[in-house]
N, C-alpha and C positions, 0 to 999 in steps of 0.2 A: 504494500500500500504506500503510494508516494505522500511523503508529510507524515509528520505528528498529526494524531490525531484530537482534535479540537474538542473542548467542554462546552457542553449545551449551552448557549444564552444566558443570562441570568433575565430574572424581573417577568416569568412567562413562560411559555410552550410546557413544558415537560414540569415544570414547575411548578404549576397547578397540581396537577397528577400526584406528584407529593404532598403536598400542603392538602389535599382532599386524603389522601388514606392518614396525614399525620392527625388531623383531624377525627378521623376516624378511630384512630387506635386510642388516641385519648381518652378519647371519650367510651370505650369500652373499660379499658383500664384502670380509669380514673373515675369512672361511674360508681361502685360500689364504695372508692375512699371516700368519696365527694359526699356522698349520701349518708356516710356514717351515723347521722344525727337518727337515722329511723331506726340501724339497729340497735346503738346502745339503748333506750330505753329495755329493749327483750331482754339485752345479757344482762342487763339488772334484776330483772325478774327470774331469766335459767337460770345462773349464777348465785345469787344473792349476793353477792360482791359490793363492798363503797363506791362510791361513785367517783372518789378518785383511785382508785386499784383498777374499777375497769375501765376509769377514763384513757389509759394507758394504751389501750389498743387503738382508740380513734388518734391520740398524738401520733405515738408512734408511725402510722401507716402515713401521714404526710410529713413527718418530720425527717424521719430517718433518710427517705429518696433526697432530700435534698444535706441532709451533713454528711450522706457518704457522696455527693455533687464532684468531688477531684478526683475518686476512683472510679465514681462512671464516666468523665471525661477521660481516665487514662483509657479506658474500656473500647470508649468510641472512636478515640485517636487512631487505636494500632488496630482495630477488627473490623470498623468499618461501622454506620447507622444499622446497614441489614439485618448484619446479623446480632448485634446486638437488642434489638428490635425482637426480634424471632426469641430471643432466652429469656427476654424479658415477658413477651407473652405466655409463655411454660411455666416462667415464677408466679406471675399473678394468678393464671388461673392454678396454679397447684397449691399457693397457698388459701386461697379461697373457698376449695374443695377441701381443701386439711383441714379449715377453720369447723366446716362441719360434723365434724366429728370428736370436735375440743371436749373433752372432759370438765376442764376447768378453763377461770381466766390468765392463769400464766402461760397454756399452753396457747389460747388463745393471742396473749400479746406477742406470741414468737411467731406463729400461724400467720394471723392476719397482720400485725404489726410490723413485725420484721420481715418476714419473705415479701408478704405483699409491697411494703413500704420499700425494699431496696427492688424489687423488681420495677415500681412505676416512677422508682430513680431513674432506673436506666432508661425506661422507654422515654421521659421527658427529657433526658436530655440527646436521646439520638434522634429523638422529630426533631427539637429546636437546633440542634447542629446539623442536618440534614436541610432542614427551613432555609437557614444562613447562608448555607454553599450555595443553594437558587434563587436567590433572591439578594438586592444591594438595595437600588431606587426603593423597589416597593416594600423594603422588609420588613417596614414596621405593619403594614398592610397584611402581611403574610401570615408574620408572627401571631400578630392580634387573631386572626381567622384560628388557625392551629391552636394559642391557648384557650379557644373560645370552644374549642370540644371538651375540656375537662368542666365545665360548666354546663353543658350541653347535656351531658354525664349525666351529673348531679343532678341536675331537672328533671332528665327521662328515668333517672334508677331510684330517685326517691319514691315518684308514684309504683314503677316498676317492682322494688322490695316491697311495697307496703303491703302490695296486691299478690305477691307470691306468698309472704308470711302469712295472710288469711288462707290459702289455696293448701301450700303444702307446708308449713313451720317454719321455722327459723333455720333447721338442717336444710329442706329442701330448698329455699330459696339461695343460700350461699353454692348450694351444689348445681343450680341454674347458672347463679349469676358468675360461677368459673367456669362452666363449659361457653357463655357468651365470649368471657375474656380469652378463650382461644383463639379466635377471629383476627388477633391482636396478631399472630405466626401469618396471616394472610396477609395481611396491611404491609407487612416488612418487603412484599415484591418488587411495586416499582421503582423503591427508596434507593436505587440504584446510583453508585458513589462517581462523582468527578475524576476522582484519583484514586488509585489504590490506596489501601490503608497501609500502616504503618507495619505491622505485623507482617507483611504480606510482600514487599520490598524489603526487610531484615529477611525474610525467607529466602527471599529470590537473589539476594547478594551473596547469603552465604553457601546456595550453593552455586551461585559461580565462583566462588571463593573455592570451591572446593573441587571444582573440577580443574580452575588452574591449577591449584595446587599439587592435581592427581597427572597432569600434564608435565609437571618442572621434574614429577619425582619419578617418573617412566624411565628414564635411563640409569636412573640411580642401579636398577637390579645387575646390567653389564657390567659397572664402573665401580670397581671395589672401591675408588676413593671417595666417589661420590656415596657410595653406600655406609664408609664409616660418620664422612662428614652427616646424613641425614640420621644413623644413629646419634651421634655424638650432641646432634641437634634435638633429640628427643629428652638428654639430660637437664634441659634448660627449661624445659616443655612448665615445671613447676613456679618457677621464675617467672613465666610469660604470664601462668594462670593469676598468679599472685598480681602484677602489673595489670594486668585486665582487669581485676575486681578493685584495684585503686582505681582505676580511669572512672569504671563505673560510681564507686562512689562519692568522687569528684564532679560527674555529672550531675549527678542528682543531689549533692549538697549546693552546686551553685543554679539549680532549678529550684530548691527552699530559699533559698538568698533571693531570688526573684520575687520570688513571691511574698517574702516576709519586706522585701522593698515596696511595697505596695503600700505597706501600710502605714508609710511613714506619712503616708499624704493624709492630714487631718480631717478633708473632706470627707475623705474614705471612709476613716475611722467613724466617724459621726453619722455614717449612712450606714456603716454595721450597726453600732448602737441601736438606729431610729428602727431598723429592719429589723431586729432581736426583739426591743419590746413592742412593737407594730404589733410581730408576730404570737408574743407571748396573751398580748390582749384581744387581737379581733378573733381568730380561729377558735375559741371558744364559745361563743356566740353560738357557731355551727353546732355545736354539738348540745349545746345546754338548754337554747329554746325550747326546743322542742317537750324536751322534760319538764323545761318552769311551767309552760303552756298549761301540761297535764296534770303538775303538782298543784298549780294556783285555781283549776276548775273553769280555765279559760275556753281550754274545749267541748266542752258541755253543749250539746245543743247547739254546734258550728260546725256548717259540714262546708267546706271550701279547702280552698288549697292547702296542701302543708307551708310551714315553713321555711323546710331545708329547699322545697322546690322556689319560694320565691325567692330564697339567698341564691340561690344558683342563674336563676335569671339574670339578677338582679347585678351578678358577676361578671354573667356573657356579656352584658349590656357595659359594663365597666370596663370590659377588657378591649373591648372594639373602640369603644367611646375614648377611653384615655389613651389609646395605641393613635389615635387620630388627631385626636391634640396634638402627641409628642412629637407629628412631626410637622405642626408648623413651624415655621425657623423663629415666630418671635417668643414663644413659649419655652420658657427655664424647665426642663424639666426635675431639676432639682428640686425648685422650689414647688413646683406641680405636685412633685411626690410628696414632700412635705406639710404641703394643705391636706392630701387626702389621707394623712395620717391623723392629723391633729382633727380634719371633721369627723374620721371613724373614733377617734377614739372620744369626742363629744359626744357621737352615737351612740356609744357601750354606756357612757355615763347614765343617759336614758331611759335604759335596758329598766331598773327597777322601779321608776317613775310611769311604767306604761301599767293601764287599767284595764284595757281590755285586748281582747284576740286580736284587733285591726291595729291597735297600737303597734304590738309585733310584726305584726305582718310589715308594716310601713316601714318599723327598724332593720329589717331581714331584707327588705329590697334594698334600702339605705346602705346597711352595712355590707353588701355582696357588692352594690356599685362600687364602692370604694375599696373591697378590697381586690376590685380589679387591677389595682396599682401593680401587682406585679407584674404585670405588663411592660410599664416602665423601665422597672431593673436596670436590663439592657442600655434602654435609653441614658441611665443614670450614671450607671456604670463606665459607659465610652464618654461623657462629659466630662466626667471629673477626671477620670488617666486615660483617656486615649484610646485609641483600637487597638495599638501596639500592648497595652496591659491590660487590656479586657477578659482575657481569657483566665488569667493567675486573680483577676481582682471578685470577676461574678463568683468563683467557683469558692474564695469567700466569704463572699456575701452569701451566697445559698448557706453557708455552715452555718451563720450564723442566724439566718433566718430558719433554717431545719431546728436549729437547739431552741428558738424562742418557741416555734412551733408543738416540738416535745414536751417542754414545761408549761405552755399554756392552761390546758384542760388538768391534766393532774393538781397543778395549783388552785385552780377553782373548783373542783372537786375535795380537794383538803380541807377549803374555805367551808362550803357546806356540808362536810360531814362535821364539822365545828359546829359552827354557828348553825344547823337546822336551816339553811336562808343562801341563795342568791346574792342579796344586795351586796354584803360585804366585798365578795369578789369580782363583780362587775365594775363595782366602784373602783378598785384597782386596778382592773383590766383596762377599763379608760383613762386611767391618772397615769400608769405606764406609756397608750398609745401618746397623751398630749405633752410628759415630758419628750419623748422621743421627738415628735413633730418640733418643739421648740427648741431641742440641742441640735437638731439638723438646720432648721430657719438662721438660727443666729451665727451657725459655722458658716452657712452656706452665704448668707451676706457679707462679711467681713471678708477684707482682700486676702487673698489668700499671695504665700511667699513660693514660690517653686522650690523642688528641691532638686537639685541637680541626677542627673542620669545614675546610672548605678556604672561603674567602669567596666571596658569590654573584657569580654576573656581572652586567654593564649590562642594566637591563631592558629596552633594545630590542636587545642581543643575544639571536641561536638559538643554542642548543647543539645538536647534532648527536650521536648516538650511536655509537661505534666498534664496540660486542659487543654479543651479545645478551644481552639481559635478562630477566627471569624474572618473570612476572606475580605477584601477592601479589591481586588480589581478582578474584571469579568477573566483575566487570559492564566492566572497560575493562582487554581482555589489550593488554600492548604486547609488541612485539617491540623 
């Protein structure tokens, strides 16, 4: 074939085609985390469990995919979206099917919490790294559309569970809703990569590496001297291995140096912070409504929508809506991000001030809009360092938004097995989101001082990449 052959387009054609299966898998995968709010009330009742013992399994299952965020970017790096895509489908639905047959809630928070939660790691971050390689112009367009199936999810699997838990129990319906999540091994088809993956070229080098080297050593067997020199060369053999795993470790202590450089930038810092207790306070909402709803006798005689489905709406609509702002050129999205932390966490304040069933209802669409901010991220992310440290900076910021995520519900959960009561820790919930939103406003106006580059390395050192990164021109996408 005359020429290299060329990378699809970006902003278009084939492009689409991904962004509709990543959509798609999402929203399968993310269906059942999303909707958690319908089954913890049941495992409170199977169980008998506190409510913060089994709040443990709703953190978990969204907290964890994001703080283990740098091992599923090294994941996607060297294997590729596909097929990472494809294992990630096999964890969801197998832990989902595991979770049906939980004995108790510890086996449950391993079940559903941890398989599930590092399985719908991986898959979110090989759609959104997958999304990035086709798309530049329109990516916030893209992105917005692909995170708008995990909400999509949540809408369709809230009614979805509620209506299988009447049909077939709480077994049957997790043992539905993981044979759906297989579908997810489907989706991974068109996801077809730009470049080969990293894994895949380390392959392919070394064994040409090995076939020269099966080449240089072909005449050694005539040529006695050549035969001792390649003996004599096999004494050393221990010496090389030793030198190889120093190179290696020198790789990857100045790939932490990279990324512990990251932080030195205050903005940064202050947008972990904001994102930690963002996280610590709005995601509990998801999960606890729905319970106050039924403890306070708001349900009584109101038959309309759930809650967890208007949060989820209320989401997609957030994640579209604010992806569309971010990219008008005169909108901060720093400070974007930091109003819609400071109004959700006005909104949690609220939460114990609401009287009746529509009160809720109004805070659940409120509170989903706005926490479509994660959307943003991205956006937030490349303003304050750059596209050059985007990848070492998101990945993070996902840890630290994954660990607010984990301790959100358990801590409110603790609150009321205390206090008998909500209010207490709602009222926290939102006194975290609005200092977050004010430590990020006031970093984020003050001049900020640059700090100079981190110094190159030795030019016959490699650097090696820890996360994924985000391509900047249509003709050489890297991963």
């Amino acid at each position: 074939v005359g020429g290299a052959a060329r990378p699809p387009a970006l902003d278009g054609g084939w492009g689409w085609a991904v962004v509709a299966c990543s959509f798609l898998a999402l929203l399968l995968g993310y269906g059942s985390p999303q909707s958690v709010g319908v089954l913890y009330p049941e495992w409170l009742l199977a169980f008998g469990e506190g409510k913060a013992t089994t709040a443990w399994v709703g953190s978990l299952v969204v907290g964890v995919g994001l703080i283990v965020g740098p091992i599923c970017s090294v994941c996607v790096v060297n294997f590729g979206a596909r097929p990472v895509t494809v294992f990630s489908g096999v964890m969801v639905a197998g832990g989902l099917m595991l979770s049906a047959f939980a004995p108790n809630v510890p086996f449950l928070i391993f079940s559903f919490g941890i398989v599930v939660g590092v399985g719908v790691g991986l898959l979110y971050t090989a759609t959104l790294t997958i999304t990035c390689l086709y798309f530049e112009k329109k990516r916030g367009l893209a992105l917005g559309i692909v995170t708008t199936g995990t909400s999509v999810g949540g809408f369709l699997y809230s009614a979805l569970q509620s209506e299988l838990i009447e049909r077939f129990g709480l077994d049957g319906c997790l043992l539905v809703v993981g044979a759906l999540a297989l579908n997810v091994v489907a989706c991974a088809g068109p996801m077809r990569p730009l470049t080969p993956p990293k894994y895949y070229l380390k392959q392919r080098a070394a064994i040409l590496e090995r076939r020269l080297q099966e080449e240089e050593e072909k005449p050694s067997a005539k040529d006695p001297v050549i035969a001792m020199e390649t003996r004599g060369r096999s004494l050393f053999s221990c010496s090389a291995f030793v030198r190889m795993i120093k190179m290696k470790m020198r790789r990857y202590s100045q790939c932490l140096s990279s990324m512990l450089s990251v932080l030195q930038d205050r903005v940064l810092m202050a947008l972990c912070v904001s994102l930690f207790l963002f996280s610590v306070g709005n995601f509990p909402p998801q999960i606890f409504l729905e319970d106050l709803a039924r403890s306070s006798g708001m349900t009584e005689g109101v038959a309309s929508i759930s809650l967890v489905s208007l949060n989820a709406i209320g989401a997609g609509v957030g994640k579209l809506g604010l992806g569309v702002m971010a990219d008008v050129p005169r909108v901060d999205s720093v400070l974007l991000y930091a109003l819609t932390v400071g109004v959700g966490g006005l909104g949690v304040l609220l939460i114990p001030l609401a009287s009746s069933y529509l009160d809720l209802q109004v805070l659940s669409v409120v509170l989903g809009f706005l926490s479509g901010n994660w959307t943003l991220i991205p956006y937030v992310t490349s303003q304050v360092v750059g596209v050059e440290k985007l990848a070492e900076a998101h990945g993070i910021l996902m840890f630290f938004g994954g660990a607010g995520l984990t301790l959100g519900p358990p801590v409110v959960g603790c609150f009321y097995d205390f206090t008998q009561s909500y209010n207490v820790a709602f009222y926290l919930s939102g006194g975290c989101m609005m200092v977050g939103s004010v430590v990020l406003f006031l970093v984020a106006v003050l001049p900020r001082t640059d700090t100079p580059p981190p110094p190159l390395p030795p030019p016959d050192t490699e650097l090696i990449s820890c996360t994924v990164t985000t391509p900047t021109d249509a003709t050489s996408p890297d991963t």
